[in-house]
C-alpha positions as CSV (number, residue, x, y, z in Angstrom):
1,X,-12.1,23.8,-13.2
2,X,-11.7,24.1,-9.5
3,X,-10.0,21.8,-7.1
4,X,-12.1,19.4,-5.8
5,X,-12.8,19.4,-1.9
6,X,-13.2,16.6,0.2
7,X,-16.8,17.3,0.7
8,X,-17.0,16.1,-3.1
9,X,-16.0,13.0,-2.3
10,X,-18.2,12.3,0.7
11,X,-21.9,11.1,-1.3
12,X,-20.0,8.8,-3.3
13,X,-17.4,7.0,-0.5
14,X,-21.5,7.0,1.5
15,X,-23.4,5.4,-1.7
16,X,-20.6,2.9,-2.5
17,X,-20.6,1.9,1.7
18,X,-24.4,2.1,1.9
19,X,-24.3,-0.6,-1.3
20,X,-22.2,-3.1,0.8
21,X,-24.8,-2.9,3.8
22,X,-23.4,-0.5,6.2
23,X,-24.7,2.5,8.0
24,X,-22.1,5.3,7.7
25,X,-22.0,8.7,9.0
26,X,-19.6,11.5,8.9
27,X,-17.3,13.6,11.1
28,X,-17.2,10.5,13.9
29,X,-14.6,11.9,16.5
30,X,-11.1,12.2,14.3
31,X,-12.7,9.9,11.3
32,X,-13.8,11.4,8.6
33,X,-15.8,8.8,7.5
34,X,-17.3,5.7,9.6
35,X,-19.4,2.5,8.4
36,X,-21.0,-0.1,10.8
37,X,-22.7,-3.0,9.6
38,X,-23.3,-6.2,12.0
39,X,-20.9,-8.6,12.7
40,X,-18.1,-6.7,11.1
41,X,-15.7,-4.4,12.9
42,X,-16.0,-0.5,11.6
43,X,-14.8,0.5,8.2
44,X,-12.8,4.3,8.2
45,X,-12.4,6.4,5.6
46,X,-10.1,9.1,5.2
47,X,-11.2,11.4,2.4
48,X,-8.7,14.0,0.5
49,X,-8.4,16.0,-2.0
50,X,-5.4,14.2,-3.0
51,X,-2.2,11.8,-1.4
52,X,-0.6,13.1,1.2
53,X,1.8,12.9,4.6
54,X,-1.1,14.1,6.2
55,X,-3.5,11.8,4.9
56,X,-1.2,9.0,5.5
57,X,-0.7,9.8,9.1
58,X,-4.3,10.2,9.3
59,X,-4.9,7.3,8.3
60,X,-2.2,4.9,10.1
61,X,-3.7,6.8,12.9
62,X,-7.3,5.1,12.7
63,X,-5.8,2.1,12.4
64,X,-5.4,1.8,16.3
65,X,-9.1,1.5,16.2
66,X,-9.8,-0.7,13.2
67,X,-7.7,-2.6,11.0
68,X,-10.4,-1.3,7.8
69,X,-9.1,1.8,6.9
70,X,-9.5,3.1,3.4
71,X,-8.3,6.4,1.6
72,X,-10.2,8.1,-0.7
73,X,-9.2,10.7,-3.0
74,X,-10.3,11.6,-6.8
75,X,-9.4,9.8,-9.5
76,X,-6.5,10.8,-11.5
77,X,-6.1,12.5,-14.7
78,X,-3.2,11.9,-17.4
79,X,-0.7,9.4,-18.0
80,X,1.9,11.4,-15.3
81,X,-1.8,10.7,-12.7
82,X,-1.5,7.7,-12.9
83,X,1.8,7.0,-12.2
84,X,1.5,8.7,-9.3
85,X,-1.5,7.4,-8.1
86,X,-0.1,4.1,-9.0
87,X,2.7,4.3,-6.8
88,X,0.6,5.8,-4.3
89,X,-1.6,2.7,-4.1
90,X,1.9,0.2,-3.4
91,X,2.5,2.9,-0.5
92,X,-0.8,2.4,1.0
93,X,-0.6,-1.6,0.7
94,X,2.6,-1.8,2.6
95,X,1.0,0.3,5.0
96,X,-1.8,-2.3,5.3
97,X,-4.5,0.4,3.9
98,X,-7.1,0.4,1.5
99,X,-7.3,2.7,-1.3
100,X,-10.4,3.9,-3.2
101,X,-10.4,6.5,-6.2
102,X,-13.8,8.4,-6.9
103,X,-14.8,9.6,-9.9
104,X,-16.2,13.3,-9.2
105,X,-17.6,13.8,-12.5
106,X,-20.1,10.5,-12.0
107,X,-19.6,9.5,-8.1
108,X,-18.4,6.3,-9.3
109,X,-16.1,4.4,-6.7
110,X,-13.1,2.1,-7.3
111,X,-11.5,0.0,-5.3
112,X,-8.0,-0.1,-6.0
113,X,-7.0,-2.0,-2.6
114,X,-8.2,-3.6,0.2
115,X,-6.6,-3.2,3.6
116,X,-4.3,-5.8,5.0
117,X,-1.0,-7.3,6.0
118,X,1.6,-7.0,2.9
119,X,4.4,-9.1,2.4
120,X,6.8,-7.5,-0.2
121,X,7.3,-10.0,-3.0
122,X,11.4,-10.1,-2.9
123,X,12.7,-10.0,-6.5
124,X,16.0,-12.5,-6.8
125,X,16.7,-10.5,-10.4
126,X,16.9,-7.1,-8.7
127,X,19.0,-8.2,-5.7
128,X,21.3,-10.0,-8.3
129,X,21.6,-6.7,-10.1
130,X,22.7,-4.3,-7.1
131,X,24.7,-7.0,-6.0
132,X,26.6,-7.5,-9.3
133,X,26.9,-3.6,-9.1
134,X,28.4,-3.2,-6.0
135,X,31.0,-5.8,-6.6
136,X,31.9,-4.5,-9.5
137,X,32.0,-0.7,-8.8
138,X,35.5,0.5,-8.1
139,X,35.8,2.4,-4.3
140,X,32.9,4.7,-3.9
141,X,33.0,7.5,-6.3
142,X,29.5,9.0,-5.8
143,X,27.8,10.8,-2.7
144,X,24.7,11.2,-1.8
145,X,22.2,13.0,-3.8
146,X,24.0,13.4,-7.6
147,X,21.1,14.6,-9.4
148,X,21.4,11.5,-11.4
149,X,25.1,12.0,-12.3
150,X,26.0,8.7,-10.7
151,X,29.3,7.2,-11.6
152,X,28.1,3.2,-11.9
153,X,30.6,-0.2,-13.1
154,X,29.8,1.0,-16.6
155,X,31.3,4.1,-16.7
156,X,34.2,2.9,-14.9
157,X,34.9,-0.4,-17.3
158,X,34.6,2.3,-20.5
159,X,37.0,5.0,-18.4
160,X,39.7,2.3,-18.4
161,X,39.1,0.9,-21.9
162,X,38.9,4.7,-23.1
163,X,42.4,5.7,-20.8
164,X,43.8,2.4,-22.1
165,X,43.4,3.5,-26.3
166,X,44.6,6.8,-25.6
167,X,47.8,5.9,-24.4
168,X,48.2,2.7,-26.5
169,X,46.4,3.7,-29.6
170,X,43.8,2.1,-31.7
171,X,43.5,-1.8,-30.5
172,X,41.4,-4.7,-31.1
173,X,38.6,-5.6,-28.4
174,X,40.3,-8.9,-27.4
175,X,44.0,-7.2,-26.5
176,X,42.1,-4.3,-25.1
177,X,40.2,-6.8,-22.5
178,X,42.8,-8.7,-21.7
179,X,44.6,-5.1,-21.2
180,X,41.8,-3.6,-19.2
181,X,40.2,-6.4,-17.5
182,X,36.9,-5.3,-19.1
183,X,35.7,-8.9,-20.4
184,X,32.9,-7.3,-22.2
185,X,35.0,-4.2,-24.3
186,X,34.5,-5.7,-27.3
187,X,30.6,-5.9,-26.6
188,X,30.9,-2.1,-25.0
189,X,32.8,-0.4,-27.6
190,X,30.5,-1.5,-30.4
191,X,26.9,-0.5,-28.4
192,X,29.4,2.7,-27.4
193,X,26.8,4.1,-25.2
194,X,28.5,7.3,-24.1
195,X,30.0,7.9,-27.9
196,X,33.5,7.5,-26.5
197,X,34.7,4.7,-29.2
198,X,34.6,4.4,-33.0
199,X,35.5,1.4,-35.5
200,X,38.5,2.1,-37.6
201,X,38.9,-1.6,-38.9
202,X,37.5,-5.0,-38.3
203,X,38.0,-5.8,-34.9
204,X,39.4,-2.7,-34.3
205,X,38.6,0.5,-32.1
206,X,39.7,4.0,-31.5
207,X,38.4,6.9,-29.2
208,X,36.6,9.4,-30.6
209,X,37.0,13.3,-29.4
210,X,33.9,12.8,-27.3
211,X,36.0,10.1,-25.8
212,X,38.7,12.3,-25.0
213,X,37.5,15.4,-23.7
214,X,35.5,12.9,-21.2
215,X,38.9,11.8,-20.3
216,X,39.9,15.1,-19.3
217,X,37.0,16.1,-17.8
């Protein structure tokens, strides 16, 4: 199948406008699509074959003449599509746009978003989190762009409770917290996320080999 031009997407964005009562026409100075209807200021529509910097700049760009500026672009396809489009969509709202998705195989039009101011909804249990991790991440171990190697507060709190049973031995989660300050080794060794730890009797925990050759690496 081949890729679908923007030409393809120029009946249906025109039906769908022409439905809502406005007279549009294409190729209107840098505006790939324009719609006037009266008593309402100019809808713009930036057609592409998909998301884009370009279309994005485009499209900021026409808001200097109107604050109704829609994308348009075909609809997805796939799970991994959607995701992208998905994301694309919360791009385009905080950039006060509208999105639209059209369906080349029917011409049918979606709306996905209309344009206007965005205020981000601030989420108390995500600032919590990085906040709880910053505080309890020891110095700054990581740089910039780790290809999701990233040393985080959990990896550190099971470093020292793996360093503190190979030098002391096998030990039960309560001495090993209060050894470690880890409050939660108990909790940590028994999950044992990275396979460092093992259970050799109640209460009790060792380091496995996995835990060791981490240690030396």
């Amino acid at each position: 199948m081949s890729k679908p031009a923007e030409t393809d997407l120029y009946a249906p964005v025109k039906s769908w406008l022409e439905g809502l009562g406005y007279q549009v026409k294409s190729e209107v100075g840098p505006a790939d699509v324009v719609a006037l209807r009266d008593g309402a200021p100019p809808v713009i529509v930036e057609l592409k074959a998909g998301f884009s910097l370009t279309l994005l700049q485009q499209a900021v760009a026409r808001q200097a003449v109107t604050d109704l500026v829609y994308v348009a672009v075909p609809r997805w396809a796939g799970r991994s599509g959607w995701r992208a489009f998905k994301g694309n969509v919360g791009l385009c709202r905080r950039l006060g746009l509208g999105v639209v998705s059209v369906r080349l195989t029917d011409g049918f039009v979606q709306v996905h978003a209309d344009p206007g101011p965005f205020q981000p909804r601030k989420s108390k249990v995500k600032a919590a989190r990085l906040l709880s991790e910053f505080s309890r991440r020891t110095g700054d171990p990581n740089t910039g762009g780790t290809n999701g190697k990233v040393v985080t507060a959990y990896r550190q709190d099971a470093e020292k409770l793996a360093a503190c049973l190979a030098k002391e031995g096998p030990m039960k989660g309560a001495a090993l917290a209060k050894a470690t300050g880890v409050a939660t080794a108990t909790r940590m060794m028994a999950i044992n996320h990275y396979g460092w730890f093992e259970r050799v009797a109640r209460g009790v925990y060792n380091l496995t080999d996995e835990g060791r050759a981490a240690l030396q690496d």
